[in-house]
C-alpha positions as CSV (number, residue, x, y, z in Angstrom):
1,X,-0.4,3.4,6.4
2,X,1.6,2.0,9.5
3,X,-1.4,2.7,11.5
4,X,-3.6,0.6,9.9
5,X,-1.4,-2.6,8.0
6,X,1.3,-4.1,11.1
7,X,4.4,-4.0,9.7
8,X,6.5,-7.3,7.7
9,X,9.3,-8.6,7.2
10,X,8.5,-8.3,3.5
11,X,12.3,-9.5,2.3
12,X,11.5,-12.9,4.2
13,X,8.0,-13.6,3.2
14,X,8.9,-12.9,-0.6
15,X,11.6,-16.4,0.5
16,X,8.6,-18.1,1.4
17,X,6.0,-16.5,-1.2
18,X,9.0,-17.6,-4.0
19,X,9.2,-21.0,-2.4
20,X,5.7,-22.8,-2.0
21,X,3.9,-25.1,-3.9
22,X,1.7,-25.4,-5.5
23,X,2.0,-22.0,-6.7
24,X,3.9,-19.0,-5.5
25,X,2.0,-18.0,-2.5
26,X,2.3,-16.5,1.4
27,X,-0.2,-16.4,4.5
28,X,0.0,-13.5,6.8
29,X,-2.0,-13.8,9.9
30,X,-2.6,-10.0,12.1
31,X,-2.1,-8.1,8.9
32,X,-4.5,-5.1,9.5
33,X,-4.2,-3.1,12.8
34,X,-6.3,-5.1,15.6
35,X,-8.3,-2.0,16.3
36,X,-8.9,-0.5,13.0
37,X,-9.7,-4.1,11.5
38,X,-12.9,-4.4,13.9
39,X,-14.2,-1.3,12.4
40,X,-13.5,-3.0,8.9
41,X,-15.5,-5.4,9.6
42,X,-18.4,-4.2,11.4
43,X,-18.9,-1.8,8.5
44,X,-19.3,-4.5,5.7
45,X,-22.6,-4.3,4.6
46,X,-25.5,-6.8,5.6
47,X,-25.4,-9.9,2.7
48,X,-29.0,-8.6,1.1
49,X,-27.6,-5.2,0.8
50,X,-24.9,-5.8,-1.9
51,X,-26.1,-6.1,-4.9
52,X,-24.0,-8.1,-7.2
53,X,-24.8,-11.6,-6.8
54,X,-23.6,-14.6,-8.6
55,X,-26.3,-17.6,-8.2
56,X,-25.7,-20.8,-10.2
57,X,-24.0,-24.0,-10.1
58,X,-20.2,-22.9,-10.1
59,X,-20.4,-19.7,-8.4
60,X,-22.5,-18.7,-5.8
61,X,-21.4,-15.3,-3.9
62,X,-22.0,-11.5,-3.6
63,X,-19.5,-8.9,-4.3
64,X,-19.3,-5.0,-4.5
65,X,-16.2,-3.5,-6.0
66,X,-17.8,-0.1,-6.7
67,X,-15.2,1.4,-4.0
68,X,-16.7,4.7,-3.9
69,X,-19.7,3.1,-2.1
70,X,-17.2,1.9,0.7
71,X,-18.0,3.1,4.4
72,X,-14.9,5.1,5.5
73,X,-13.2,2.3,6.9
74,X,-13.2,-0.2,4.0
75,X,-12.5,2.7,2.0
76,X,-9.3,3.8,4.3
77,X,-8.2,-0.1,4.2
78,X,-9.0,0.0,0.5
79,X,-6.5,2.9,-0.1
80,X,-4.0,1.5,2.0
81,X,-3.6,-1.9,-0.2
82,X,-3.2,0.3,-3.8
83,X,-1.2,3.2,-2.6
84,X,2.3,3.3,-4.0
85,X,4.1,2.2,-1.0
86,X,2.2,-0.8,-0.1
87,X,2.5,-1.2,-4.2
88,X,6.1,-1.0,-3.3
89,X,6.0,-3.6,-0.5
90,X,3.9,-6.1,-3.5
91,X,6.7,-5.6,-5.8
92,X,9.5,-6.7,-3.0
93,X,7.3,-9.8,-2.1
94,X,6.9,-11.0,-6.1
95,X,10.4,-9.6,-7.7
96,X,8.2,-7.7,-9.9
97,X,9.3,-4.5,-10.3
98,X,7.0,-2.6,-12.6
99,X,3.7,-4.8,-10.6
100,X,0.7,-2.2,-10.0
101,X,-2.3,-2.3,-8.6
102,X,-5.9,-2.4,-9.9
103,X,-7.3,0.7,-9.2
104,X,-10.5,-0.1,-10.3
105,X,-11.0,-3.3,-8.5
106,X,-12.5,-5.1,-11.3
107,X,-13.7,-8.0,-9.8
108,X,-12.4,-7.3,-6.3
109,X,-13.5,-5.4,-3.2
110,X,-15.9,-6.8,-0.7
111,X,-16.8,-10.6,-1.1
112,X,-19.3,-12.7,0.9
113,X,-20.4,-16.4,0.9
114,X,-22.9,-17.7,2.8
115,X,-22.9,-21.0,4.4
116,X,-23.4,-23.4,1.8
117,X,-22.2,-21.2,-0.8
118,X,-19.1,-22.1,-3.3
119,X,-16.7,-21.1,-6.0
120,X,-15.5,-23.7,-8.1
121,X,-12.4,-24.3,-8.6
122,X,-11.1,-22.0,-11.2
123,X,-7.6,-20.1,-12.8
124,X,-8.8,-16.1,-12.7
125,X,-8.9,-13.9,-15.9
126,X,-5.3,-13.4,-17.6
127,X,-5.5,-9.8,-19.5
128,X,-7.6,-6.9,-17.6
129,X,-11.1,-6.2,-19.7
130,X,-10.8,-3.3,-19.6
131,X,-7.5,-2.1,-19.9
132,X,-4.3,-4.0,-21.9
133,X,-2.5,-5.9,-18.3
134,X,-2.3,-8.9,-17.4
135,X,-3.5,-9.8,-13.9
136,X,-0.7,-11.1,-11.8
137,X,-1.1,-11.1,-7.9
138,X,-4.4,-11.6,-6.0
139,X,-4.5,-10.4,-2.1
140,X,-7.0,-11.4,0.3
141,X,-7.9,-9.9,3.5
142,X,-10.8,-12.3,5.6
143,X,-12.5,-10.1,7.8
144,X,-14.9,-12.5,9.6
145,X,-14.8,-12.4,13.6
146,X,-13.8,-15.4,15.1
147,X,-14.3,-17.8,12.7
148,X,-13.7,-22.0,13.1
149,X,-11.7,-24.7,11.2
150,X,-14.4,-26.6,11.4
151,X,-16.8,-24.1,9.5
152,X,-14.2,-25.2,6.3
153,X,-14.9,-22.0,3.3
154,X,-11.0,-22.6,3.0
155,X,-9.3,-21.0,0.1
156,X,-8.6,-24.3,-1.6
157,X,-5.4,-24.3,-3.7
158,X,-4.6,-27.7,-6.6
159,X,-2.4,-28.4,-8.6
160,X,-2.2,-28.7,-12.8
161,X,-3.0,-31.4,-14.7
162,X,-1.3,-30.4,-18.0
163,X,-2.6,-33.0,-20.1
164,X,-6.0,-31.9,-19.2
165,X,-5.4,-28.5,-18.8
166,X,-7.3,-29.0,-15.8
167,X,-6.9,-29.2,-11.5
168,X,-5.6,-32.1,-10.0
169,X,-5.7,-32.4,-6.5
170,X,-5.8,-30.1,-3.0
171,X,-2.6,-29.6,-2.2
172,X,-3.4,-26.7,0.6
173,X,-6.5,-25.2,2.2
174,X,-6.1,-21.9,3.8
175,X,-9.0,-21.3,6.7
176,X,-10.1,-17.9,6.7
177,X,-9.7,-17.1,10.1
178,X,-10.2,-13.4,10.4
179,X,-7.1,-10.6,9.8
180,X,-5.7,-13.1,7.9
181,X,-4.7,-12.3,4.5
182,X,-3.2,-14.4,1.7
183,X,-1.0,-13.4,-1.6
184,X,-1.0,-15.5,-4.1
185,X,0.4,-15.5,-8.4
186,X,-2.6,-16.1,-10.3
187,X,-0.7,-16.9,-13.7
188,X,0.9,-20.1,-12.7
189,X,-1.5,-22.5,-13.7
190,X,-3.2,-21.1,-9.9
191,X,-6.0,-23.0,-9.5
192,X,-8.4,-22.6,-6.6
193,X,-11.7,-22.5,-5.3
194,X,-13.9,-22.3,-2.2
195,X,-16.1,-24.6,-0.7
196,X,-15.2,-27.1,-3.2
197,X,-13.8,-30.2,-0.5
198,X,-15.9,-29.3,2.0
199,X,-18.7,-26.9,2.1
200,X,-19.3,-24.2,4.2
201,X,-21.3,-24.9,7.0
202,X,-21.1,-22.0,9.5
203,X,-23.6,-21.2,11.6
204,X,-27.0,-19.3,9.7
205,X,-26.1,-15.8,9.9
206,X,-22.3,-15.4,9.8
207,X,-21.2,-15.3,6.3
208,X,-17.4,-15.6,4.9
209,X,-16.2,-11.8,4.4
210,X,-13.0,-11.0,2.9
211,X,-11.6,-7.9,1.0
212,X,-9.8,-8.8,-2.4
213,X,-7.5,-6.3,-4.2
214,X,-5.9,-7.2,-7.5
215,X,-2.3,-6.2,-8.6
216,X,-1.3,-6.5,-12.5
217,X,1.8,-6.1,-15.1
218,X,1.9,-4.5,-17.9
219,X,2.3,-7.3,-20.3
220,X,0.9,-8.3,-23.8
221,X,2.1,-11.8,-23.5
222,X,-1.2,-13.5,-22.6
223,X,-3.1,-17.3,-22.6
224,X,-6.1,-15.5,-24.2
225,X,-8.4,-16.1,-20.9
226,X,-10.3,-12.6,-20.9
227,X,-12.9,-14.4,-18.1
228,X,-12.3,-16.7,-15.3
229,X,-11.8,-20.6,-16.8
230,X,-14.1,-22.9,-14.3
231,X,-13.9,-26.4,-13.7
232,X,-16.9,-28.9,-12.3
233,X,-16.7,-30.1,-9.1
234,X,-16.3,-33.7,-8.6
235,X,-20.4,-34.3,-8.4
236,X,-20.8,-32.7,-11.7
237,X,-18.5,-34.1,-13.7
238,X,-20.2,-35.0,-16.6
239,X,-23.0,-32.7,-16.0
240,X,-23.9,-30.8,-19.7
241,X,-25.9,-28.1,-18.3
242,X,-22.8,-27.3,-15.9
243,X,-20.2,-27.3,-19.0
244,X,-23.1,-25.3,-21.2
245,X,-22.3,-22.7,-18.2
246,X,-18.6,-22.7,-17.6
247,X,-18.7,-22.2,-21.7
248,X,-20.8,-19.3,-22.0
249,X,-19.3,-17.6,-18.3
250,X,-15.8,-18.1,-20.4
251,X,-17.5,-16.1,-23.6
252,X,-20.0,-13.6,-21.8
């Protein structure tokens, strides 16, 4: 594993993952091996070739989490993020010492927007579908060469409205420049989004790549959200056919 994720200060970054606002979070730029990281990328498969795709008006992505279809390298980096000492280094950085990872990558694995694309603003799933954990720590590795500020498809994090039970504001947008990764607690009231501020506008052709990994606790203390809870984005607030959806994508 020291061959392929640099090595961290992880006693430090779990100061400033404990510390930040609006949620606990951390950014760690040149986290995979420079070399081996090229590779990762290279061998993410073209955008028509993965086959999950998400196409409506709050989500609008592809993903495969089917891991065993990796190429060696995603597989290899893959591995690296769920095996127990990198598990080990998760637990440091949260304080949570029986945190584990999601071996199955429900949900996770290989994402890709292209320009214009989005995810609304959102809080994830709390317990696991499929098994009885709760989902507890999201980490994100953006694996697209060279890409600019000004091409936004920043992770966009907001803060609570508790009255509403909805987001507030933008407190922090994280660009996804690549061999960047971010770690952040999905059960504080996280709620976050892409392309929601600004869209993505890079360039035709080079799409916003990232490799996700979810960690989880085992815990039966839960809000009841077995699916992702979406919000509209400013422009379709008030739109029924948008709340119709982010009903039946809570239910489905």
């Amino acid at each position: 594993m020291e061959k392929i994720i640099n090595p961290q200060n992880w006693s430090e970054l779990s100061k400033q993952f404990l510390n930040s606002e609006p949620y606990n979070y951390v950014v760690i730029d040149n986290f995979f091996n420079e070399e081996f990281v090229i590779g990762v990328s290279q061998d993410i498969p073209d955008y028509e070739r993965i086959v999950v795709n998400y196409d409506n008006s709050i989500e609008k992505k592809k993903l495969c989490d089917r891991w065993h279809t990796f190429p060696k390298s995603i597989y290899t980096a893959t591995f690296s993020l769920v095996c127990t000492k990198f598990v080990g280094y998760m637990r440091e950085l949260t304080q949570q010492p029986s945190l584990e990872a999601d071996y199955g990558l429900h949900g996770g694995g290989i994402h890709m927007h292209k320009p214009k694309s989005y995810l609304n603003v959102h809080l994830d799933y709390d317990i696991h579908p499929k098994v009885p954990v709760k989902r507890k720590l999201n980490l994100i590795v953006y694996l697209t060469p060279n890409w600019e500020e000004n091409w936004n498809g920043g992770l966009e994090m907001w803060s609570h409205d508790p009255v509403n039970n909805q987001p507030k504001e933008c407190i922090k947008k994280i660009t996804p420049f690549f061999n960047r990764a971010v770690i952040f607690d999905t059960t504080q009231n996280s709620w976050h989004g892409v392309g929601v501020s600004d869209p993505i506008n890079s360039p035709d052709g080079i799409n916003r790549k990232s490799l996700a990994i979810y960690y989880v606790l085992p815990s039966d203390i839960s809000t009841g959200r077995n699916r992702a809870l979406f919000t509209p984005r400013p422009d379709q607030r008030g739109d029924e056919s948008v709340l119709d959806l982010i009903e039946q994508r809570i239910i489905l």
